[in-house]
mmCIF file of the C-alpha atoms, coordinates in Angstrom:
data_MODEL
# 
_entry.id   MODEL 
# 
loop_
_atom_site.group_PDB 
_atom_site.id 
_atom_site.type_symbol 
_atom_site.label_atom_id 
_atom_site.label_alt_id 
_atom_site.label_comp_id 
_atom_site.label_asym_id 
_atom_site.label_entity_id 
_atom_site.label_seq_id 
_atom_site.pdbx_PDB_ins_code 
_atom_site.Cartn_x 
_atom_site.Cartn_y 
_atom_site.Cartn_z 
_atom_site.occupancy 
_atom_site.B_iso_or_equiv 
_atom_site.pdbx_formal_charge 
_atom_site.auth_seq_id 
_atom_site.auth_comp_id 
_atom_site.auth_asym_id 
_atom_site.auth_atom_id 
_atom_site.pdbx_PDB_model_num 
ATOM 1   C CA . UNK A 1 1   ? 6.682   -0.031  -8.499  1.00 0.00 ? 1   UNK A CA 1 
ATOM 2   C CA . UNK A 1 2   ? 4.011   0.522   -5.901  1.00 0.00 ? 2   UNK A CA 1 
ATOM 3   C CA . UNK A 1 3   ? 5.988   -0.792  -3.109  1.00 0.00 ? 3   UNK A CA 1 
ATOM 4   C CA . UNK A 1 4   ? 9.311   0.919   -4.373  1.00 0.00 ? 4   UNK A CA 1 
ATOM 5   C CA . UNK A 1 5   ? 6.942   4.571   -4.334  1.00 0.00 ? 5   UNK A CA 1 
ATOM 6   C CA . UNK A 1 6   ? 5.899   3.368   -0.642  1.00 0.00 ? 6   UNK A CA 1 
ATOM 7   C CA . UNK A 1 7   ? 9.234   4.351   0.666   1.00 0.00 ? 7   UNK A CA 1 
ATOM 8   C CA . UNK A 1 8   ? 9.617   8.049   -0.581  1.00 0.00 ? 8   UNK A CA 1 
ATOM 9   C CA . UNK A 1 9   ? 6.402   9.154   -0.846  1.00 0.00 ? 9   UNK A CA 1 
ATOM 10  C CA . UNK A 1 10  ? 6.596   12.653  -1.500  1.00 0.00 ? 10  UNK A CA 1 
ATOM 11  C CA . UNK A 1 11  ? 9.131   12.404  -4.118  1.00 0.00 ? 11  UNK A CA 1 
ATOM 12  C CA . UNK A 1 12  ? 8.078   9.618   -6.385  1.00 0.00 ? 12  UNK A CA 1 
ATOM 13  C CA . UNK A 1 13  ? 5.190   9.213   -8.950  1.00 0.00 ? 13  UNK A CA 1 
ATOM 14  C CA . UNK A 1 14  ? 4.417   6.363   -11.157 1.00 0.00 ? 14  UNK A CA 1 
ATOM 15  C CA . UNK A 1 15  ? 5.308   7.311   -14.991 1.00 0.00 ? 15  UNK A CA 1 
ATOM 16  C CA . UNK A 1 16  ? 3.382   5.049   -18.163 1.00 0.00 ? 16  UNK A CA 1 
ATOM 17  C CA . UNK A 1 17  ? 5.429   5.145   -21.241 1.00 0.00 ? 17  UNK A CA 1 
ATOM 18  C CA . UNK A 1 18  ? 5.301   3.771   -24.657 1.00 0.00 ? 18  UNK A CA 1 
ATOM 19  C CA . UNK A 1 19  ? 9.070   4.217   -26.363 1.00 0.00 ? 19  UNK A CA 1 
ATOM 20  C CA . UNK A 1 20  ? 10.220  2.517   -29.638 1.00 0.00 ? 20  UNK A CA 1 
ATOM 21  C CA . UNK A 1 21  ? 7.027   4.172   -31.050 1.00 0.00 ? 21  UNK A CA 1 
ATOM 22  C CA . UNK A 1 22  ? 4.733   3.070   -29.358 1.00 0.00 ? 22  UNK A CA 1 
ATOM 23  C CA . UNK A 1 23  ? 6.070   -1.132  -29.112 1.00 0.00 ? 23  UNK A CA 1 
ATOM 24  C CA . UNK A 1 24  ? 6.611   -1.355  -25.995 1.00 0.00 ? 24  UNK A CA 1 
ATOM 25  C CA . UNK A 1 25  ? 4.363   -0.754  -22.686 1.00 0.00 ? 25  UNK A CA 1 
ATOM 26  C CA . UNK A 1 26  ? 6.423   0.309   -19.799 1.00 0.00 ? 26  UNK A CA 1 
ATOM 27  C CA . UNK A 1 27  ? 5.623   0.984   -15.811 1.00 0.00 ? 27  UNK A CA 1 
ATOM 28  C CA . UNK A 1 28  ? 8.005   3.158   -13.903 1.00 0.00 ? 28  UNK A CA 1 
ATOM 29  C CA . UNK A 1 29  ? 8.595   6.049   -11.401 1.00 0.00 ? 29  UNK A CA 1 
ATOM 30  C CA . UNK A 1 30  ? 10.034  9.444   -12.124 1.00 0.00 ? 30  UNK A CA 1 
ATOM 31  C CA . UNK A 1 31  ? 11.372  12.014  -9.397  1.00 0.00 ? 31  UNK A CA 1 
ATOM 32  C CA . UNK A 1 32  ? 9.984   15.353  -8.553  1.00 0.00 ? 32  UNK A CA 1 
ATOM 33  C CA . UNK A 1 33  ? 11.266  16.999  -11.863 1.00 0.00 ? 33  UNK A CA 1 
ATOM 34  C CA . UNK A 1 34  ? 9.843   14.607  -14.030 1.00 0.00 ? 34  UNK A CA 1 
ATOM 35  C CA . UNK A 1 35  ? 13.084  12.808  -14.846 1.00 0.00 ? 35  UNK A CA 1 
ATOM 36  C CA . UNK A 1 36  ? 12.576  8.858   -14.987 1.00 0.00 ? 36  UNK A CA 1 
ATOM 37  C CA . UNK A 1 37  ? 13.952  7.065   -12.418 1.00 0.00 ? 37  UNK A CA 1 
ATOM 38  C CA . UNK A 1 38  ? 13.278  3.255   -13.452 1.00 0.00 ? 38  UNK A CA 1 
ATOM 39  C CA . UNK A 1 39  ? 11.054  1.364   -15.902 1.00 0.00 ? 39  UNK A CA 1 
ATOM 40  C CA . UNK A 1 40  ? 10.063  -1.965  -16.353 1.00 0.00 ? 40  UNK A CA 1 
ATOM 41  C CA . UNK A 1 41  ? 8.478   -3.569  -19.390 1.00 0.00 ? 41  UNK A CA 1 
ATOM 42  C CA . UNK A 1 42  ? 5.794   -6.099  -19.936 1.00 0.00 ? 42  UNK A CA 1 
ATOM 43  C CA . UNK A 1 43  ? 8.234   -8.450  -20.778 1.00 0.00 ? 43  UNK A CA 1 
ATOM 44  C CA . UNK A 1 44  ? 10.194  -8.517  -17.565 1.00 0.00 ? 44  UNK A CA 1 
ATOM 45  C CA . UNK A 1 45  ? 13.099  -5.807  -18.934 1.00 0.00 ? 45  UNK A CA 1 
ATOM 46  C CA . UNK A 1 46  ? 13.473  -4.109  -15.928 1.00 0.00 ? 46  UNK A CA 1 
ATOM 47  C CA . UNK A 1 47  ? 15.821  -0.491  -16.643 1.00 0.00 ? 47  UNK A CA 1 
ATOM 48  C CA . UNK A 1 48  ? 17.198  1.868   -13.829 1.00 0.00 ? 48  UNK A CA 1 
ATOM 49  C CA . UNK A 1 49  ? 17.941  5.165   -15.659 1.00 0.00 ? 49  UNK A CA 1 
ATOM 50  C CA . UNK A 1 50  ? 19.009  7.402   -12.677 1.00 0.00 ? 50  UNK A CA 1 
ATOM 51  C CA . UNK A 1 51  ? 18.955  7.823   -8.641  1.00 0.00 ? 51  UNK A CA 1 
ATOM 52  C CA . UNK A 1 52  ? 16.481  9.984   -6.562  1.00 0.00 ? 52  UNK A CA 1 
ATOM 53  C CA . UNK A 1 53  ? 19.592  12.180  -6.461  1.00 0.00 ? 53  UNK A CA 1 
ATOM 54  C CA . UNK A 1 54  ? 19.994  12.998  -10.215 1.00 0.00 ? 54  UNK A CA 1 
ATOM 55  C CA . UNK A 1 55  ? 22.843  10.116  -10.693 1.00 0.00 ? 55  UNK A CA 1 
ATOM 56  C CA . UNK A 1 56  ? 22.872  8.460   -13.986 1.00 0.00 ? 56  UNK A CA 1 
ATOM 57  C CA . UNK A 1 57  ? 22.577  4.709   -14.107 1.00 0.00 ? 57  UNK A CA 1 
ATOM 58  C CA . UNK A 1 58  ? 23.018  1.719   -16.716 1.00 0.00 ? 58  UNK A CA 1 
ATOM 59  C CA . UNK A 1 59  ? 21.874  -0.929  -14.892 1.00 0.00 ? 59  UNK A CA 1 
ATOM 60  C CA . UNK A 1 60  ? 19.480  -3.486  -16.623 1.00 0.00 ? 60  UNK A CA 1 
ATOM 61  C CA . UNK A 1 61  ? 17.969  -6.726  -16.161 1.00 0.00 ? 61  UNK A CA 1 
ATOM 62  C CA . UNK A 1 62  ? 16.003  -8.417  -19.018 1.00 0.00 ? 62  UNK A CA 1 
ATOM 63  C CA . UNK A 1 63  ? 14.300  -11.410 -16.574 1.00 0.00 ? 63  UNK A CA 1 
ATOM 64  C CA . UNK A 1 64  ? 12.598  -9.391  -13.905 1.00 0.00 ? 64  UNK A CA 1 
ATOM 65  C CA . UNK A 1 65  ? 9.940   -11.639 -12.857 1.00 0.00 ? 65  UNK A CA 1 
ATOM 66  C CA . UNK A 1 66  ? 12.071  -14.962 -12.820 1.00 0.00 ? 66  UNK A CA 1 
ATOM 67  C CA . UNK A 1 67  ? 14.175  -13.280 -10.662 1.00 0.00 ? 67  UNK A CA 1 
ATOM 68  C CA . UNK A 1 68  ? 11.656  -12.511 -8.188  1.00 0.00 ? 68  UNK A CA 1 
ATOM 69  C CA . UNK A 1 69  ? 10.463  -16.137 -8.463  1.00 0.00 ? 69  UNK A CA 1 
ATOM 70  C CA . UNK A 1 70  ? 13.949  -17.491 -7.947  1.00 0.00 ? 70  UNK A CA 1 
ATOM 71  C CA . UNK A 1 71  ? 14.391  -15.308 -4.948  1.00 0.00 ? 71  UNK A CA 1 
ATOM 72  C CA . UNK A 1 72  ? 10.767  -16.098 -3.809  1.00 0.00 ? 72  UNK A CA 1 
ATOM 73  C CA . UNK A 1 73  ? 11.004  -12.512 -1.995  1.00 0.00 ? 73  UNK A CA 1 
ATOM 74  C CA . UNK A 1 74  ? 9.907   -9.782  -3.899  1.00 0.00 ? 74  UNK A CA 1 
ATOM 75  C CA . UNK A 1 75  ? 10.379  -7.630  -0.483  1.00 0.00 ? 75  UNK A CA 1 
ATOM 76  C CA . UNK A 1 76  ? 14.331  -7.999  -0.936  1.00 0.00 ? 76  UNK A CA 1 
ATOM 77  C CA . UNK A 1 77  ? 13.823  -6.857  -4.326  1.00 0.00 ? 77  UNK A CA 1 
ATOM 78  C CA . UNK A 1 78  ? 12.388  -3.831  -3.483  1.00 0.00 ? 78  UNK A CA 1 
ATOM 79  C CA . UNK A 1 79  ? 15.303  -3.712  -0.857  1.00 0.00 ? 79  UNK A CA 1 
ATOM 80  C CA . UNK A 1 80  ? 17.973  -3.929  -3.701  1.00 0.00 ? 80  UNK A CA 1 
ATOM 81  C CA . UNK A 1 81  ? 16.341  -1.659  -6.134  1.00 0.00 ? 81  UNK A CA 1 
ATOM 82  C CA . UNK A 1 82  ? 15.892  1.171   -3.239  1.00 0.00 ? 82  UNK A CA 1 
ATOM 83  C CA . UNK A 1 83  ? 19.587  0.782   -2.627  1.00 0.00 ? 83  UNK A CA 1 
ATOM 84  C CA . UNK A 1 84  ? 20.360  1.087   -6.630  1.00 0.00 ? 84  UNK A CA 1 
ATOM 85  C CA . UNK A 1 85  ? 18.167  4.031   -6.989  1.00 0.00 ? 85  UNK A CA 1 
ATOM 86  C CA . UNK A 1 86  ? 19.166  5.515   -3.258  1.00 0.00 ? 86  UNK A CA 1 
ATOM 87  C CA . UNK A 1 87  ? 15.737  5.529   -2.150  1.00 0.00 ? 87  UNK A CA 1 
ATOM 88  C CA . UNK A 1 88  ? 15.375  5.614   1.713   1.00 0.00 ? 88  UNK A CA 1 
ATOM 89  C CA . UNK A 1 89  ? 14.267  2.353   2.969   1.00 0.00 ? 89  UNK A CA 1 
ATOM 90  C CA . UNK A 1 90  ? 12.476  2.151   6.186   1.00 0.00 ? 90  UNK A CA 1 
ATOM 91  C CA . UNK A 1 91  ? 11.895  -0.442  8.749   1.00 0.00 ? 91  UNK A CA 1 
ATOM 92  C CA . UNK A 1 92  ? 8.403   1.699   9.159   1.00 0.00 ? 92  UNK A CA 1 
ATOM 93  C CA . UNK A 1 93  ? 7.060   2.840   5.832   1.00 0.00 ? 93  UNK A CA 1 
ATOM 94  C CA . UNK A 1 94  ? 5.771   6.322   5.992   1.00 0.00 ? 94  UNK A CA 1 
ATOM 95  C CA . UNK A 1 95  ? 2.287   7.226   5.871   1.00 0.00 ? 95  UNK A CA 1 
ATOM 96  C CA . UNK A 1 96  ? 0.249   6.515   2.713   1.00 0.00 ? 96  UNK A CA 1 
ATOM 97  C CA . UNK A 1 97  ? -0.390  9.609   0.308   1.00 0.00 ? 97  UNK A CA 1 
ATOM 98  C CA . UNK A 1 98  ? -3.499  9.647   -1.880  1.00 0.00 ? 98  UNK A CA 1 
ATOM 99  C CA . UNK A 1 99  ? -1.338  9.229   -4.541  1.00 0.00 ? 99  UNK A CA 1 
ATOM 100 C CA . UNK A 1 100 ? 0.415   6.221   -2.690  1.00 0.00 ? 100 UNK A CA 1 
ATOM 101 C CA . UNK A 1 101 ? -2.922  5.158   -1.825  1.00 0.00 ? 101 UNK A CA 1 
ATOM 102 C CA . UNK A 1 102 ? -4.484  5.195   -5.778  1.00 0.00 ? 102 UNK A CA 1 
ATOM 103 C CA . UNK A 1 103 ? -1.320  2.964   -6.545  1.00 0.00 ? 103 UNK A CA 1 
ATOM 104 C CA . UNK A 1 104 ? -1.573  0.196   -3.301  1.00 0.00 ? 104 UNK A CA 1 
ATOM 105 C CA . UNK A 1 105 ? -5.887  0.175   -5.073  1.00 0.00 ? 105 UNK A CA 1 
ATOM 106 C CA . UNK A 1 106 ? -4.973  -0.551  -8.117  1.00 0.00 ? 106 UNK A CA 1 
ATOM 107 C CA . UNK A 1 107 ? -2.589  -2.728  -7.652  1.00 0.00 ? 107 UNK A CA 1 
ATOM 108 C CA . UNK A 1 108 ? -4.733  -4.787  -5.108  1.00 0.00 ? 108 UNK A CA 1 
ATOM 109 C CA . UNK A 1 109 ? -7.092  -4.884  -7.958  1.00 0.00 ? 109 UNK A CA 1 
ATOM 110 C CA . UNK A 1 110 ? -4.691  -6.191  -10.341 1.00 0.00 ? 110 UNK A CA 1 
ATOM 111 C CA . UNK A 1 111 ? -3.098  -8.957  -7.935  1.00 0.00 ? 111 UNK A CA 1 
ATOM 112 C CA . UNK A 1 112 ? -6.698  -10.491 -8.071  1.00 0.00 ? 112 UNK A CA 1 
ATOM 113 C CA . UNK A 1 113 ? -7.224  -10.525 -11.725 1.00 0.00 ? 113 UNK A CA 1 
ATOM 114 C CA . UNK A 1 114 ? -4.083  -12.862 -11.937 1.00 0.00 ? 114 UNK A CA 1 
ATOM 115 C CA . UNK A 1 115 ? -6.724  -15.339 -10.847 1.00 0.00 ? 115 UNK A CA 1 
ATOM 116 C CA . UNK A 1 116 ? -9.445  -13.610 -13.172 1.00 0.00 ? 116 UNK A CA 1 
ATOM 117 C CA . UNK A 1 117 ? -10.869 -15.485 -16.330 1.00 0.00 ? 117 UNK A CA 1 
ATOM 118 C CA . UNK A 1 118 ? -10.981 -12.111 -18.187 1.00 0.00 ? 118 UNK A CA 1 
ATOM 119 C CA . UNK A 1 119 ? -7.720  -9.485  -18.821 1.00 0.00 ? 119 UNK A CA 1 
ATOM 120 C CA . UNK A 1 120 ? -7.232  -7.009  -16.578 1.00 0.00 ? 120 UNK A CA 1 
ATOM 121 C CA . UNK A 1 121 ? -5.143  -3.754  -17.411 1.00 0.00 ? 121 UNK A CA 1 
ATOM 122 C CA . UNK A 1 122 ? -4.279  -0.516  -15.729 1.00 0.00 ? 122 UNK A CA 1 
ATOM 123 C CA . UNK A 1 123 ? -3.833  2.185   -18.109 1.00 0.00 ? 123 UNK A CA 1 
ATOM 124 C CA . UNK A 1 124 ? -2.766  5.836   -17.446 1.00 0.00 ? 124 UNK A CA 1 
ATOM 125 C CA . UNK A 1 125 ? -4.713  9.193   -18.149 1.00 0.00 ? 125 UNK A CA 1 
ATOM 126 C CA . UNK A 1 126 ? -2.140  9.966   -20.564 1.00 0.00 ? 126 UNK A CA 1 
ATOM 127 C CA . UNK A 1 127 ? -0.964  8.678   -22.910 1.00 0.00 ? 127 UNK A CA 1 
ATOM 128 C CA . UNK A 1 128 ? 2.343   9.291   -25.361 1.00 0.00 ? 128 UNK A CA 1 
ATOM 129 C CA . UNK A 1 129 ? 5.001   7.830   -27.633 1.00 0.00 ? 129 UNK A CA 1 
ATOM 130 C CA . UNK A 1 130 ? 8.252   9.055   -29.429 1.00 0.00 ? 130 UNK A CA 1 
ATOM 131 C CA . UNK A 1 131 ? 6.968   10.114  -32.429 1.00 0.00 ? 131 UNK A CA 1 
ATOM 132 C CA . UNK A 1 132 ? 3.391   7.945   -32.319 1.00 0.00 ? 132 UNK A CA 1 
ATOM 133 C CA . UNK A 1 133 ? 1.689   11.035  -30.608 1.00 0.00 ? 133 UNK A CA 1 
ATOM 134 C CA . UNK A 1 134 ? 0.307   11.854  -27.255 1.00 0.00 ? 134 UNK A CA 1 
ATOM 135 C CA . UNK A 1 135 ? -2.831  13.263  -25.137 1.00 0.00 ? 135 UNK A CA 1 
ATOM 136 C CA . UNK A 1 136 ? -5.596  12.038  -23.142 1.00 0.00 ? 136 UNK A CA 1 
ATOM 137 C CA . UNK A 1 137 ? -7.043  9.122   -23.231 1.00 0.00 ? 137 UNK A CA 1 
ATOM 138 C CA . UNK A 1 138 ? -10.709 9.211   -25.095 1.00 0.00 ? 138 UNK A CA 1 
ATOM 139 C CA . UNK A 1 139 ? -12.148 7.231   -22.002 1.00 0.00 ? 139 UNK A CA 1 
ATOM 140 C CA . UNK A 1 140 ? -12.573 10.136  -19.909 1.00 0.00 ? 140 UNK A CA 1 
ATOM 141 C CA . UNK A 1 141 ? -15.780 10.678  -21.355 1.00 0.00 ? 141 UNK A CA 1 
ATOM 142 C CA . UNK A 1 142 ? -16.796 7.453   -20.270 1.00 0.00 ? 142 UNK A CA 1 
ATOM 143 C CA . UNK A 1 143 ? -15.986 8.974   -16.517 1.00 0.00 ? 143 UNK A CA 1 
ATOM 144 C CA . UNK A 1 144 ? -17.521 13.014  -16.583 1.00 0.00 ? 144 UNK A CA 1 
ATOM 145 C CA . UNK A 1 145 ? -16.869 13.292  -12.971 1.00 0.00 ? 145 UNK A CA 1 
ATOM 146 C CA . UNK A 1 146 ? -13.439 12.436  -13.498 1.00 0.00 ? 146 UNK A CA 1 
ATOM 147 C CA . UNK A 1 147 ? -13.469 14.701  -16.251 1.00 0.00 ? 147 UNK A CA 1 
ATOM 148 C CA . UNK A 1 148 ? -14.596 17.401  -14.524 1.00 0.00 ? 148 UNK A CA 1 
ATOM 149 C CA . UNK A 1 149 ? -11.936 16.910  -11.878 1.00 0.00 ? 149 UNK A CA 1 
ATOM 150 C CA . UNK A 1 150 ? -9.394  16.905  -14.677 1.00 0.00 ? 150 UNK A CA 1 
ATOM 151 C CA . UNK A 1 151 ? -10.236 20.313  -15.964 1.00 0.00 ? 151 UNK A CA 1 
ATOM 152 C CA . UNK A 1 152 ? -11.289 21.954  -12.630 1.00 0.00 ? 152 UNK A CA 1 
ATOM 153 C CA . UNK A 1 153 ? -7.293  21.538  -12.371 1.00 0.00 ? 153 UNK A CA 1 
ATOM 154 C CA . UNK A 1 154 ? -5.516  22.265  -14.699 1.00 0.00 ? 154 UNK A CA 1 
ATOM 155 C CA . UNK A 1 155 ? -1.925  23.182  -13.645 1.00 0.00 ? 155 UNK A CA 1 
ATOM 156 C CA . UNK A 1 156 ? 0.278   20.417  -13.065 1.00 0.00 ? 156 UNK A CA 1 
ATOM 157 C CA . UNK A 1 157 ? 0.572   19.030  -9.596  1.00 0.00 ? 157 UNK A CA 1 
ATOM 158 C CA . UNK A 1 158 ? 4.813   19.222  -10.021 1.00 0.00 ? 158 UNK A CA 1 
ATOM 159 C CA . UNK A 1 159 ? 7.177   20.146  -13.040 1.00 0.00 ? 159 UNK A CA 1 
ATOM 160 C CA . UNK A 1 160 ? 7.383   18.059  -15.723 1.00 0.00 ? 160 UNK A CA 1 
ATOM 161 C CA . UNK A 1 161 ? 4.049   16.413  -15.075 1.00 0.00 ? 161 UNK A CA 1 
ATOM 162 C CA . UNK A 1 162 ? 0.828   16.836  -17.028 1.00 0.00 ? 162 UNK A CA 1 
ATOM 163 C CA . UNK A 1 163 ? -2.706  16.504  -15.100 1.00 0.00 ? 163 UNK A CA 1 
ATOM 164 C CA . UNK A 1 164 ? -3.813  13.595  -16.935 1.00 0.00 ? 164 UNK A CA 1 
ATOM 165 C CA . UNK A 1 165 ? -0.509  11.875  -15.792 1.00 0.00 ? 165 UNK A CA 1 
ATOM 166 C CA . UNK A 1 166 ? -2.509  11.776  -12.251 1.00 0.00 ? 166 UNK A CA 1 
ATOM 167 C CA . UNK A 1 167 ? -4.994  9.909   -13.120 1.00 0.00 ? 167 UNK A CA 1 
ATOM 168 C CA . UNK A 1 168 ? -5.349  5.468   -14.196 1.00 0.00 ? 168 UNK A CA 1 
ATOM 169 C CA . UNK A 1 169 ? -7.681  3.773   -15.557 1.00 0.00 ? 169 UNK A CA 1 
ATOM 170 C CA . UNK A 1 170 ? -8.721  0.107   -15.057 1.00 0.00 ? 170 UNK A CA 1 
ATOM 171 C CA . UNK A 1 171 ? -9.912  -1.826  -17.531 1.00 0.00 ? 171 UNK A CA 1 
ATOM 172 C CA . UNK A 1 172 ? -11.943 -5.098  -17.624 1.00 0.00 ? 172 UNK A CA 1 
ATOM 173 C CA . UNK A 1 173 ? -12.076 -7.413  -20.915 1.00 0.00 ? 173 UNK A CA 1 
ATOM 174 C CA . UNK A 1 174 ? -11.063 -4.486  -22.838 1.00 0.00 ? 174 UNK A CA 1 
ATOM 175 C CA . UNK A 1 175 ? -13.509 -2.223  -21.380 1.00 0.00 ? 175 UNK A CA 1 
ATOM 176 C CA . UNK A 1 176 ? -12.507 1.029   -18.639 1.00 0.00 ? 176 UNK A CA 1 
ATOM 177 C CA . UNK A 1 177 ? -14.661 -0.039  -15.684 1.00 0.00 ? 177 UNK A CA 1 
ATOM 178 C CA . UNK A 1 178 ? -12.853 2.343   -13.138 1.00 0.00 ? 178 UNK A CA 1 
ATOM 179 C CA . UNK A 1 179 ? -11.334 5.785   -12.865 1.00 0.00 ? 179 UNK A CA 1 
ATOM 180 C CA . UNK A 1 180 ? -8.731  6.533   -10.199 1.00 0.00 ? 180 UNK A CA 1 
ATOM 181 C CA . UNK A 1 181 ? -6.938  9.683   -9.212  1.00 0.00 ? 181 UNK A CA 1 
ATOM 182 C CA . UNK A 1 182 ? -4.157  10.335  -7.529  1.00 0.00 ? 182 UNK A CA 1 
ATOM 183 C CA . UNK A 1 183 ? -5.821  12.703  -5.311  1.00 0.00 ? 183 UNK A CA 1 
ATOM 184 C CA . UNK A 1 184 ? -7.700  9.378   -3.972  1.00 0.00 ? 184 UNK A CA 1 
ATOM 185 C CA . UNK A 1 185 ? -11.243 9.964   -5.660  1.00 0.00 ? 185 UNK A CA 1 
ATOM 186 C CA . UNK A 1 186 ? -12.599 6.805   -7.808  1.00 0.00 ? 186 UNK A CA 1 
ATOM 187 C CA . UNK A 1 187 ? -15.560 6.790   -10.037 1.00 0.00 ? 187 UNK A CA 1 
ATOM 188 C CA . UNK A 1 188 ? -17.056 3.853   -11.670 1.00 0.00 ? 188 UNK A CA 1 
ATOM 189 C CA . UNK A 1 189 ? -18.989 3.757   -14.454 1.00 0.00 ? 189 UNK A CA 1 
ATOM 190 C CA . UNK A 1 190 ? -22.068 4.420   -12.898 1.00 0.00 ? 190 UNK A CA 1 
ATOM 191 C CA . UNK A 1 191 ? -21.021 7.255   -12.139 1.00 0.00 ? 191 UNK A CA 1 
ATOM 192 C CA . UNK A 1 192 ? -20.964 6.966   -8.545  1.00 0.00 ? 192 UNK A CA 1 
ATOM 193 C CA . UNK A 1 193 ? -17.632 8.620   -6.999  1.00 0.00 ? 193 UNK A CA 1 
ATOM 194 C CA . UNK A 1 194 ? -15.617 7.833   -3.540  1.00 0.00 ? 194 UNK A CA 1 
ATOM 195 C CA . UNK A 1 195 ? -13.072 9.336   -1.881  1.00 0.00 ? 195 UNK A CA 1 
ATOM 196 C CA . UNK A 1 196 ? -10.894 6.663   -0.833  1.00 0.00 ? 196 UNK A CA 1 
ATOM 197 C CA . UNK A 1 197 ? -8.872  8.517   1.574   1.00 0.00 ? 197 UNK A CA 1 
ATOM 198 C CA . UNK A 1 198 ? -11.355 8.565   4.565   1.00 0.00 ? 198 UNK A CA 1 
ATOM 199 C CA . UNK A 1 199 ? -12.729 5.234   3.837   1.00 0.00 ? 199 UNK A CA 1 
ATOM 200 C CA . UNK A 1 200 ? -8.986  4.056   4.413   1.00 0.00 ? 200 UNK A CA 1 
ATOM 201 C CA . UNK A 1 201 ? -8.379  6.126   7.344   1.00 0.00 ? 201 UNK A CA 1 
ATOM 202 C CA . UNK A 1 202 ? -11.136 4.644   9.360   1.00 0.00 ? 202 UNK A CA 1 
ATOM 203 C CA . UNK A 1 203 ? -10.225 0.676   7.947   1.00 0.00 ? 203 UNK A CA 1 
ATOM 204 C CA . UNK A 1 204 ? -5.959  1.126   7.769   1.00 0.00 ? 204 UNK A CA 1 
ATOM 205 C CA . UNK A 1 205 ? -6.351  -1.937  5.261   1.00 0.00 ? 205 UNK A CA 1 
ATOM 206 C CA . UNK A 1 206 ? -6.747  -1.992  1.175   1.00 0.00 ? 206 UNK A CA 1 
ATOM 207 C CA . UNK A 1 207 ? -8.637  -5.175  0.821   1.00 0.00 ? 207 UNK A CA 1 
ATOM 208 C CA . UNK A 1 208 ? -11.925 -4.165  2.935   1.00 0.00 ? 208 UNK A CA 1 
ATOM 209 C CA . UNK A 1 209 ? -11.829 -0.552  0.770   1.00 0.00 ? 209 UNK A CA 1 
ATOM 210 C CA . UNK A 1 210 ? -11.061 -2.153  -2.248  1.00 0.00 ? 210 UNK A CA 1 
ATOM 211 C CA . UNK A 1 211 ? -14.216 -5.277  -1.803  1.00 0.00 ? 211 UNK A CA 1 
ATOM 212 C CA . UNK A 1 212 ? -16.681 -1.717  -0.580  1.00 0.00 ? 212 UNK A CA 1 
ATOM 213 C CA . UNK A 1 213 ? -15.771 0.505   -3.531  1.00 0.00 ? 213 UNK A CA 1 
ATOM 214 C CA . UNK A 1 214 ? -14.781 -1.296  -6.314  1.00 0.00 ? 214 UNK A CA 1 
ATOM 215 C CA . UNK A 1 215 ? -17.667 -4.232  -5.422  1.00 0.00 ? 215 UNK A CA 1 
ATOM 216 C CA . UNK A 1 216 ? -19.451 -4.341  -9.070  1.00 0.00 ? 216 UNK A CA 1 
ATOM 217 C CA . UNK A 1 217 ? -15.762 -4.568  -10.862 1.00 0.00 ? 217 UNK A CA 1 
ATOM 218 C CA . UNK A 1 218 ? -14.994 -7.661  -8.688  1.00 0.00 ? 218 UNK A CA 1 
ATOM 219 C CA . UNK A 1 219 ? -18.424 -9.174  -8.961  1.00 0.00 ? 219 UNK A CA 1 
# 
């Protein structure tokens, strides 16, 4: 999803959702209104529900991550989802966002835990189901910095999006070790806080921020 949000930017945000009350975990992206644009379960089912133009879709494939191992490419699966979805696809990505930049952490994060002894999950700020119910997660009070950022803006940053929506959570073993905003702060639970968007500016590369910042999660 990260390297589908790469390519537009401006228009896409990642979108955590739990349908079927609450069974199922999805990952996806949703437009600038809030309307979903794809989701993709733990499982592999992998569900294109419209285009960045407002289209409707159907398309659906129930073995995502086979696929991608078949393929061995998952860049020309990015390709053919962008086309499905009409996302622009550049040669030359543009420039990373905060937000773009929270989502490239995280998931640099993740792709190391594969290797991890312990679980490793990202987990939004918010969190809802059809019909389950919905909020916050408790675990900002593990993060009052975060917290603080939370409430210190309140309005949405677009339409159909709640402030909480900006914000994931990484846990370790069960336990939320890091905080990370779309505006590209972090806070650990130490409560020590870093802007990641400078720090990136001056490197250009995730792995040296990620190994500087996120040092006692990795340890």
């Amino acid at each position: 999803m990260t390297e589908i949000a790469r390519r537009s930017p401006e228009d896409l945000r990642m979108l955590e959702s739990h349908p079927g009350q609450g069974l199922f975990d999805c990952l996806g992206l949703m437009d600038g209104t809030g309307r979903p644009l794809v989701s993709l379960t733990r499982s592999g089912i992998l569900t294109c529900h419209a285009t960045l133009e407002g289209e409707p879709l159907t398309a659906r494939e129930t073995d995502f991550f086979s696929g991608i191992l078949e393929e061995g490419s998952l860049a020309h699966k990015v390709q053919i989802l962008c086309a499905v979805l009409r996302i622009p696809s550049y040669k030359r990505l543009p420039s990373t966002t905060p937000a773009i930049l929270a989502y490239r952490y995280l998931s640099a994060l993740l792709e190391q835990a594969a290797l991890a002894s312990r679980p490793w999950e990202c987990r939004n700020g918010y969190y809802g189901t059809e019909g389950m119910g919905s909020g916050e997660r408790p675990d900002f009070s593990l993060f009052p910095l975060a917290k603080k950022c939370l409430y210190a803006s309140p309005r949405p940053e677009r339409e159909g999006r709640l402030p909480s929506q900006g914000f994931w959570f990484l846990f370790v073993d069960g336990e939320p070790m890091l905080c990370v905003s779309e505006t590209g702060k972090m806070w650990d639970r130490d409560f020590n806080e870093a802007d990641l968007v400078p720090a990136y500016a001056q490197r250009r590369r995730i792995w040296p921020l990620v190994t500087e910042t996120a040092g006692s999660v990795l340890s």
